[in-house]
N, C-alpha and C positions, 0 to 999 in steps of 0.2 A: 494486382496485389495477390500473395502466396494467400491460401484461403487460410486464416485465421480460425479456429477451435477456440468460443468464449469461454471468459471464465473469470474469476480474480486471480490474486497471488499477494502472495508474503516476502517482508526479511526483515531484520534486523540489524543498525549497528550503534560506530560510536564516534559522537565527534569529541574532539578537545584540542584546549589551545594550550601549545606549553611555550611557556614563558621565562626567563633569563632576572625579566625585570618585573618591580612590583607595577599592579594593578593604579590607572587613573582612575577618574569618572569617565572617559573616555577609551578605555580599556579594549576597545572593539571596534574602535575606528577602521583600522588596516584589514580587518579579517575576513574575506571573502572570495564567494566563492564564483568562477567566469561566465559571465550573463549569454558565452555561445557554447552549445553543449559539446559534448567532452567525453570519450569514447573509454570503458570500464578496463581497456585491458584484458588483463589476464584473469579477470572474473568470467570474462566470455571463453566462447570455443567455436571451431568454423561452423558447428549447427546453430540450431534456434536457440537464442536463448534471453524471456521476457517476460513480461507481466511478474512485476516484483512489488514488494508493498513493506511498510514498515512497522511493523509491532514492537514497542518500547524502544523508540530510539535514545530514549534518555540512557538506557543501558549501555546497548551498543555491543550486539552479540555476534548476529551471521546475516548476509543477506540471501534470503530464500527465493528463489524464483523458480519457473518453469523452463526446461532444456530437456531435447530430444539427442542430446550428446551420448548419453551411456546406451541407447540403441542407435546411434548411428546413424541417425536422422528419422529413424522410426515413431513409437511411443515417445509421449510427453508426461516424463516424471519431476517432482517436486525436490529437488536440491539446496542444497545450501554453503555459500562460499565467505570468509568471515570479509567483513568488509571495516574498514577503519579511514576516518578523514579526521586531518589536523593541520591546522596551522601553525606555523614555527615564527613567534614574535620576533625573536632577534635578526632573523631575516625575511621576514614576509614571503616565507616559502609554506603553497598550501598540496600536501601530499593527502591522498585518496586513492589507496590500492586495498590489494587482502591481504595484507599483513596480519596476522595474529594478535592481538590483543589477550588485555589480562583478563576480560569478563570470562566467564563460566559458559558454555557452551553447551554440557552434554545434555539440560535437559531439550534443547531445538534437535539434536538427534531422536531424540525419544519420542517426540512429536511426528517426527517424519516416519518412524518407525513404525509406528501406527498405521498408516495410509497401505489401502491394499496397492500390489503393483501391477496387478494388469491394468489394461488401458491405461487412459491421458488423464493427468493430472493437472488441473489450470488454474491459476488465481488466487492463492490461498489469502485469506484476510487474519490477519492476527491481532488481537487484542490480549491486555493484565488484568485483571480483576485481584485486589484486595480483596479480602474476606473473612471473617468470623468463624471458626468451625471447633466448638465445644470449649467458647472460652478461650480461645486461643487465635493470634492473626495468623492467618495461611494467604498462600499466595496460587492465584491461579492462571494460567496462560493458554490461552485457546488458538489454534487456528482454524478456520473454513477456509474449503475448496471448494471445488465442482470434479467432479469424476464419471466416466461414462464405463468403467469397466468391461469394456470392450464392444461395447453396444452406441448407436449411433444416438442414442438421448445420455443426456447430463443430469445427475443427482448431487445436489449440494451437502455436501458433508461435515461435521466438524470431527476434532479431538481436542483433549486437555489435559494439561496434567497440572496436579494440585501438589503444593508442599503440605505435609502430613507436620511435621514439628518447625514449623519457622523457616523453611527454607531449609532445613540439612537433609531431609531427603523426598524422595518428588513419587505419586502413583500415578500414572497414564492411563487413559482412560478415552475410550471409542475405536472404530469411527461411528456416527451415528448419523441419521438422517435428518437433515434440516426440514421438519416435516410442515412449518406454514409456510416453508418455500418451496414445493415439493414441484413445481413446475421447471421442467426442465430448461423448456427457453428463458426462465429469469438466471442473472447471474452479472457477477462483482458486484458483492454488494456489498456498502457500507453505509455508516451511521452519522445522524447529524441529534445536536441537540442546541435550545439555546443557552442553556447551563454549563455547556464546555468549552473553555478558552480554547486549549487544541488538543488536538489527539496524542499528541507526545509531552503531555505534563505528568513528571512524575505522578502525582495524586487523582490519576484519570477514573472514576468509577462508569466505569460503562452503564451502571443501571439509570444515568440521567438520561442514555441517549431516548429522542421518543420520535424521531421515523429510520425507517430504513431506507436507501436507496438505490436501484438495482439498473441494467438493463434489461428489456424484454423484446425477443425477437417474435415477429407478428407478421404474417402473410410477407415475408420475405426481408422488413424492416426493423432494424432495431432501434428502440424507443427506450427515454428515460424515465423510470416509474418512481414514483414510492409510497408509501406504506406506515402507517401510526401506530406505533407500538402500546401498548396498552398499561397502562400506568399499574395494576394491579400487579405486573408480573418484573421481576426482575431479566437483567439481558440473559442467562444463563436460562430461566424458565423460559421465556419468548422464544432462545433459539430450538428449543428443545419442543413446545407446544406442538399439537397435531391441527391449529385451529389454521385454516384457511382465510388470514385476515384480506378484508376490500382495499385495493390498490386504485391508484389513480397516475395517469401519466401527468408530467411535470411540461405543461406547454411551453413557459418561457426557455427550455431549454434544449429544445426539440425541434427540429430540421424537415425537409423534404428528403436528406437524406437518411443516412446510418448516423445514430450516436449510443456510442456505447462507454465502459469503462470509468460509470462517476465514483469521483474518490473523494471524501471530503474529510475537509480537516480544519476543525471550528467551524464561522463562516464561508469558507469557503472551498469552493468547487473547482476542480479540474476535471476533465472528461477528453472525449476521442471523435471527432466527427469526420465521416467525407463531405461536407453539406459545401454550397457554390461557396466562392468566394475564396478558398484555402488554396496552398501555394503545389494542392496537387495531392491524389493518394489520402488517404488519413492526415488530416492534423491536431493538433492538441490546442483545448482552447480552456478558458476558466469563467466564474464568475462568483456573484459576493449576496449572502443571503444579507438583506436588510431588516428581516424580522415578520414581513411580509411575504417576500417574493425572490428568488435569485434576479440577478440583474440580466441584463442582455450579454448573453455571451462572447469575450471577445477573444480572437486567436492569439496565440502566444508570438506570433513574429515569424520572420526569416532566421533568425539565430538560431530558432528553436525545430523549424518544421524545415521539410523539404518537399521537394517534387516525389519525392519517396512516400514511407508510410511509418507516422509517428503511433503510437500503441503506449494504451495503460500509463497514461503518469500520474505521479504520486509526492502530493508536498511533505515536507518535512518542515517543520518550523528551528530552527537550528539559533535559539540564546546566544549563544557566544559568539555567532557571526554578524556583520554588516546586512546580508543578505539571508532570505533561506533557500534548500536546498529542493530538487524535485529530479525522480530519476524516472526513465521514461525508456521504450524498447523503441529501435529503427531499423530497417533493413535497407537504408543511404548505404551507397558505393564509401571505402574505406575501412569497416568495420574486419570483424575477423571471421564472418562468415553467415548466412540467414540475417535473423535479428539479429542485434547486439542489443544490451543494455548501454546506454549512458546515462552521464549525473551532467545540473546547470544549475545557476545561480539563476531565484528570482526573488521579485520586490517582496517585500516584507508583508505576509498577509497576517502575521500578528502583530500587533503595536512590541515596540521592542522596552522594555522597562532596562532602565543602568541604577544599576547601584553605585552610590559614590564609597570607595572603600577607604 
């Protein structure tokens, strides 16, 4: 395997279904997305290009990943390529490229803007936060990454920028140091709570999340940890805090091997292991928090993995489909060069609700 720089990563997009004819109760039968995964095109380039994640897909903006393309296989900076998926009811045709869309875009530039460019930029995790500020709702949009600026250890970082009057205009703000994460070998980390259906519901407030969870590499090993956030402090204070909170690895989810890369959305988890049993290389496996405990981890299949090396997937919970959506990095023979990104259809890890219209 090409040796891998951990880390997390970001993007954003948009699904929707346009339609000819009116809505049944059944309205979402047909829509779906192919349960063997599925090669991004023209979002990729012959270098590396992965570890992508998705901040407010209800929007449906850009999707943000990491690519060593604008140094020409060199440094690993943090880009962003707009990405759009729809299905077309009157023919059951489901398109997924970078087509331009009508969302608004330039505050995800301003974000990137932010981020110094020396060295490798990896993983960025993005989150919305709603919020109150003088009487007034404003809206705020964060990313964390990990950055090593040119030096062989990782510092986890974020930026953010807030709307000042309602959204008509936006201030940017960082980067700043993730300082109770300030160990360098922790990294992609993301958030679970049991108060949040999924990560991509409109009305998301981050400040219910109450652990974190990361990978951490240890005498040559990476292990899955996490971390209980502290009810006193909201998500924006926590990330911001200099406290050095007590971490604990997650047994049931942890190997003889490498597991890196948990991403979770609601109950449930996706992650990255070489551990026995996989179809070879990296594969991508999942499991389902019961309230208790994550379940016994099971691998995604032959559709999904290869004798290759599958890296960083990321569910999407997608409403308007049969299925939801997870996109995930590979360096499988076929792509357009290094890693690629691809997108696949899995089972539904949220209960799906229909409205009868």
């Amino acid at each position: 395997m090409k040796k891998l720089i951990l880390s997390s990563i970001i993007f954003i997009f948009i699904f929707s279904a346009c339609e000819k004819t009116p809505k049944s109760k059944n309205w979402n039968q047909n829509a779906l997305f192919p349960d063997s995964a599925v090669n991004l095109g023209d979002i990729n380039s012959q270098y590396d290009d992965y570890n992508s994640v998705l901040p407010e897909t209800h929007f449906g903006k850009a999707l943000i990943f990491s690519s060593n393309r604008r140094t020409s296989g060199s440094d690993f900076d943090l880009i962003y390529e707009p990405f759009h998926a729809a299905w077309y009811w009157d023919n059951g045709e489901l398109v997924v490229d970078n087509s331009y869309y009508w969302q608004e875009t330039n505050w995800v530039m301003k974000l990137l803007s932010q981020i110094p460019g020396t060295g490798n930029q990896y993983g960025p995790y993005c989150i919305g936060i709603d919020t109150i500020i003088d009487g007034k709702n404003n809206r705020i949009n964060l990313l964390a990454y990990s950055n090593n600026k040119g030096s062989y250890t990782f510092q986890e970082e974020f930026v953010y920028n807030i709307s000042t009057d309602a959204g008509a205009s936006w201030s940017t703000k960082g980067p700043f140091s993730i300082a109770g994460i300030s160990d360098s070998e922790r990294q992609y980390i993301s958030f679970y709570s049991p108060n949040v259906f999924s990560i991509d519901d409109y009305g998301l407030n981050p400040d219910k999340f109450t652990q974190m969870y990361f990978n951490k590499t240890s005498s040559g090993k990476s292990k899955i940890y996490r971390l209980n956030i502290p009810d006193s402090l909201s998500f924006l204070q926590f990330l911001s805090d200099s406290v050095e909170y007590p971490q604990e690895i997650v047994p049931e989810l942890n190997s003889e091997g490498n597991d890196f890369c948990p991403f979770v959305n609601g109950n449930f988890m996706v992650f990255t292991s070489d551990r026995a049993g996989g179809f070879g290389g990296y594969d991508l496996y999942y499991s389902n928090f019961d309230g208790t405990s994550w379940s016994e981890p099971i691998n995604f299949g032959e559709k999904i993995n290869t004798a290759y090396d599958e890296f960083r997937p990321v569910p999407v919970n997608v409403s308007e489909f049969k299925n939801d959506l997870m996109i995930f990095s590979s360096n499988r023979p076929g792509g357009l060069g290094g890693f690629d990104l691809y997108y696949v259809g899995i089972d539904k890890f949220v209960p799906q609700i229909i409205v009868d219209k």
